[in-house]
C-alpha positions, -999 to +999 in steps of 0.1 A: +165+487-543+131+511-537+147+544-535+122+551-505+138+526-486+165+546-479+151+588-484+119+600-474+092+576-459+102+566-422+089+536-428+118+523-446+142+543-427+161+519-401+173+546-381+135+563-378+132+558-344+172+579-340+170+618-330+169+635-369+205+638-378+223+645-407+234+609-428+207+590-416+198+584-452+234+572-460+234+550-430+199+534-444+218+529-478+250+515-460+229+488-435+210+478-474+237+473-493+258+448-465+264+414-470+252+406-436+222+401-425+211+428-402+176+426-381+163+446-356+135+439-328+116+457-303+112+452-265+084+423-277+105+410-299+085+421-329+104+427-362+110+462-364+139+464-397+156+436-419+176+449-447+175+436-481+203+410-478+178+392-453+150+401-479+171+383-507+179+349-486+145+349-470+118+358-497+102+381-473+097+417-481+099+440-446+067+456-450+047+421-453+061+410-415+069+440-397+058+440-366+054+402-363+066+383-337+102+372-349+107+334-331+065+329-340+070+340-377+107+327-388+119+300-362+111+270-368+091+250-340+121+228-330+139+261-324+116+279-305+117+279-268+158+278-272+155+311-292+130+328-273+156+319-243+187+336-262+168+365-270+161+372-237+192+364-225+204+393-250+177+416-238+192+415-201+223+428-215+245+396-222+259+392-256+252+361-272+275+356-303+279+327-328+248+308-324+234+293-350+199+284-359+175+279-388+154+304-399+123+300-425+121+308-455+086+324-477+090+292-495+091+269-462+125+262-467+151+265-439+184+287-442+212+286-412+222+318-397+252+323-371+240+352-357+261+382-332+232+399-309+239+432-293+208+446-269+197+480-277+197+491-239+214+525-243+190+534-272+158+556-267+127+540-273+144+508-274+157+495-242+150+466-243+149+459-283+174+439-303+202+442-333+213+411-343+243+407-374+236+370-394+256+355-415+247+328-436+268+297-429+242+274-447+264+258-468+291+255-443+268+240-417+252+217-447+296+203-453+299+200-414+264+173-410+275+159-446+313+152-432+297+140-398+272+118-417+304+107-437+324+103-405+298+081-389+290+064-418+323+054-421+327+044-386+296+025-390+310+006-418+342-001-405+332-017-373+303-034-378+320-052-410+331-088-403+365-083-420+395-066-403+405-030-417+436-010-414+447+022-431+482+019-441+504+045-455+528+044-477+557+033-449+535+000-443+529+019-407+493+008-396+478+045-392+439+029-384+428-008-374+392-016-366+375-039-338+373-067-357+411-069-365+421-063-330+396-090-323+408-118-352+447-107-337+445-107-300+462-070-304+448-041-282+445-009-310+473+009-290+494-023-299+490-016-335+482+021-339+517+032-354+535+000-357+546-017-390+529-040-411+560-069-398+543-070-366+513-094-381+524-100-416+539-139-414+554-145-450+566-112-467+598-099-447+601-059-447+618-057-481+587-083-496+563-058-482+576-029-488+577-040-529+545-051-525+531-017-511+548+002-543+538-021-567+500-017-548+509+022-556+514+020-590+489-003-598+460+007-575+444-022-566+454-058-550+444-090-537+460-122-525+463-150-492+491-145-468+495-156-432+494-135-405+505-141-371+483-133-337+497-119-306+498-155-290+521-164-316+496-183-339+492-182-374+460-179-390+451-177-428+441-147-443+427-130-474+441-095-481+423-068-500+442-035-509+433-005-524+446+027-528+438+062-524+460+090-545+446+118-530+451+105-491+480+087-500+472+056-481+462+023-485+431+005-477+433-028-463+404-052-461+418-088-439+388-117-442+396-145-419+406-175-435+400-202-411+371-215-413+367-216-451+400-230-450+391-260-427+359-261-444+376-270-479+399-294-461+374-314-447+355-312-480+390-326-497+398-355-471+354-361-474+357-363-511+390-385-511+378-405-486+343-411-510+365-417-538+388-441-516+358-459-508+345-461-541+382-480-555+388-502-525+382-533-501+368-512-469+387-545-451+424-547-463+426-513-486+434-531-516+425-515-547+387-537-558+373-547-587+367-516-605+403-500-600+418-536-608+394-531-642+414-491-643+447-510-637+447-530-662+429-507-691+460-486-685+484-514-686+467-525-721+470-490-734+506-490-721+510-523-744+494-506-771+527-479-771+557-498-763+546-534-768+554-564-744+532-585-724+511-581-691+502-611-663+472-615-643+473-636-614+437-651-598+445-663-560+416-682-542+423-690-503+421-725-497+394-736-470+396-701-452+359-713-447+374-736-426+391-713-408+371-687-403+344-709-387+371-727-366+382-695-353+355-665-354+353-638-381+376-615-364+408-640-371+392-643-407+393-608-415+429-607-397+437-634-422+429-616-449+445-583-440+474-602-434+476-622-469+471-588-486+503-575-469+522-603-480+511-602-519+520-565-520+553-576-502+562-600-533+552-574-560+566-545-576+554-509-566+540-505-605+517-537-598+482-544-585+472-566-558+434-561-555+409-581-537+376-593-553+355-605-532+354-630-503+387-648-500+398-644-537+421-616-550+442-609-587+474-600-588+480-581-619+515-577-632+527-549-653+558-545-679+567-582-685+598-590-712+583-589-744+592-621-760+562-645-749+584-675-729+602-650-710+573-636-697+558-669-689+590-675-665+586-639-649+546-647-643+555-685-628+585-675-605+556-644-591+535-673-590+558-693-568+566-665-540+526-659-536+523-692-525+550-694-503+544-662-489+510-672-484+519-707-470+542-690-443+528-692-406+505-662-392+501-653-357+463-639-355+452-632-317+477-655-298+468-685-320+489-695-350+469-701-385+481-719-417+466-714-445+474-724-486+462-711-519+455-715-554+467-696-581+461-697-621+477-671-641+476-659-679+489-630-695+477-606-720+485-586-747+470-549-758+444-563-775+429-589-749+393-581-737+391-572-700+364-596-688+385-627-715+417-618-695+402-624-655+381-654-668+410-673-683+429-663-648+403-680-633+402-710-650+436-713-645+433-709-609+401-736-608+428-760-628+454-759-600+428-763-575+421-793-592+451-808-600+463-799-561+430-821-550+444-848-574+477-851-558+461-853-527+483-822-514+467-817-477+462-785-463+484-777-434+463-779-398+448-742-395 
């Protein structure tokens, strides 16, 4: 510090314009050396004294602004008419204490200053003036707008996101919910404000929960699909995110809705296995078609190929259902056919195939049949025998009763038998009794 700041030239003496008296020197070396800011103004307001604290914070030596108007000089514009009004406030004799404002810097910076004012009125030469004691709070004002921005921010966050949040601690108590989850539950935030994680949480009971919030603990971090239950009662599907916070010891807890993407993938599933229904059988009586009869029996043959044996395939061919489907409209012709389909999958067993084709023809395809050849010739005649009885019985189709015969030609195959050989030989078979049935003159029943 410039010793002459605080000995002989008045004008670095704060107390020049005090009666002489012993000290003053010693007081000028006191007011330096604080760690306050201390400023004095005339009755204009004009910068009479800063001390070198202020000098140090500010950049500004005393002698370059003395006598300048303080709020014109070192407030900033913003600040300027509210200032102006505090000072002269202070100069009518009321103390002002603890505002703060920012004050510039030589550089153009800013600096915040909580300042104490006390007016000068019993002072000579300075009734009107001002001493005013700073302090500089600027980094605790710069942690108070960082912790608002962060406050905000995080309110912002939290209820604008389209997920639920809660902070949980470590008793599963919810300690914070946002709109969203209030919204998604039907719960008011008083509802859940202080009450346990049970009151929503549909799957774990308390003891599941509480695990789960330790084991969350120790390993920081989890995610999984629960259900939760609304305040109507309802259940709705959710996706829980958790994280935790040491330091806070709490938990984080993001909910994302389920419902939609949940409904979404099961009308996807029931699209795609309606597609792949579709794509393997008669639209008309459900049977598996032509293609999953092809499937059928490739698996039978590889079935062959392990364990040996034989397999049957049946060809059945309706009988005149021209006749009767012109006799009687297409609606008792489909009926018909729906109706023979139930009764070949009435005859077979649940590991065979009755498939239709095409038309008024379908193949029954028989799995598993006894191994030695004649044996399995028997099985595939006595299945044989039931079709066409089953087939033969009445059927009641829209208050009319319809009659109705068929033929069938059957061959079996072995592991080794081509696909396409197999059905062709089936339906030679089933052309041959069709012939030999026109032969013996065997008449068709009245449809």
């Amino acid at each position: 510090m410039d010793q002459n700041r605080a000995d002989g030239d008045h004008d670095g003496d704060p107390l020049h314009w005090l009666p002489d008296q012993p000290g003053s020197a010693w007081a000028a070396r006191i007011v330096d050396a604080a760690p306050v800011i201390i400023l004095i103004l005339d009755d204009d307001g004009r910068i009479v004294y800063f001390n070198a604290y202020f000098e140090q914070l500010s950049g500004w030596a005393l002698d370059e602004v003395r006598g300048a108007d303080w709020v014109e000089h070192f407030i900033p514009p913003r600040l300027r008419a509210r200032i102006a009004q505090l000072r002269q406030r202070a100069q009518a004799g009321q103390r002002t204490r603890g505002h703060v404002n920012a004050v510039l810097t030589r550089s153009g910076g800013e600096i915040e200053i909580e300042w104490h004012d006390q007016c000068l009125d019993d002072t000579p030469g300075m009734r009107h003036g001002l001493v005013a004691v700073g302090l500089d709070v600027s980094q605790r004002e710069r942690a108070v707008r960082e912790m608002q921005l962060s406050e905000e921010g995080y309110r912002s966050v939290i209820e604008t996101m389209p997920d639920g949040f809660w902070v949980v601690d470590l008793d599963g108590r919810l300690l914070e919910v946002n709109d969203e989850y209030c919204r998604m539950s039907g719960y008011a935030r008083a509802e859940l404000v202080g009450a346990g994680i049970g009151l929503v949480e549909a799957i774990e009971d308390a003891a599941a929960t509480a695990a789960h919030i330790a084991r969350v603990e120790a390993q920081g971090f989890d995610r999984f699909e629960s259900l939760h239950r609304r305040r109507d009662g309802s259940l709705w599907p959710v996706e829980v995110t958790v994280s935790m916070n040491r330091a806070l010891r709490r938990q984080f807890v993001f909910v994302r809705d389920l419902s939609a993407i949940k409904a979404a993938a099961a009308e996807r599933l029931a699209a795609e296995q309606a597609m792949r229904h579709m794509a393997f059988h008669d639209a008309l009586t459900q049977l598996p078609n032509r293609r999953l009869l092809a499937d059928r029996i490739a698996q039978a043959r590889a079935a062959l190929a392990r364990h040996g044996g034989h397999g049957g395939v049946l060809f059945v061919d309706l009988d005149d259902f021209k006749r009767v489907n012109d006799r009687h409209g297409h609606d008792a012709g489909d009926a018909l056919l729906v109706e023979v389909a139930q009764r070949l999958k009435g005859v077979v067993r649940a590991h065979d195939t009755v498939a239709r084709i095409g038309g008024d023809e379908f193949v029954v395809m028989l799995a598993q049949l006894p191994a030695e050849r004649a044996a399995a010739h028997a099985v595939l005649d006595d299945v044989a025998r039931k079709l066409d009885l089953a087939i033969a019985a009445p059927a009641r189709l829209g208050g009319r009763t319809v009659r109705c015969r068929a033929s069938l030609g059957g061959t079996l195959f072995g592991a080794r038998d081509d696909l396409d050989a197999i059905l062709v030989r089936a339906d030679a078979e089933m052309y041959a009794a069709k012939a030999a049935r026109k032969r013996a003159a065997d008449p068709l029943p009245p449809a």
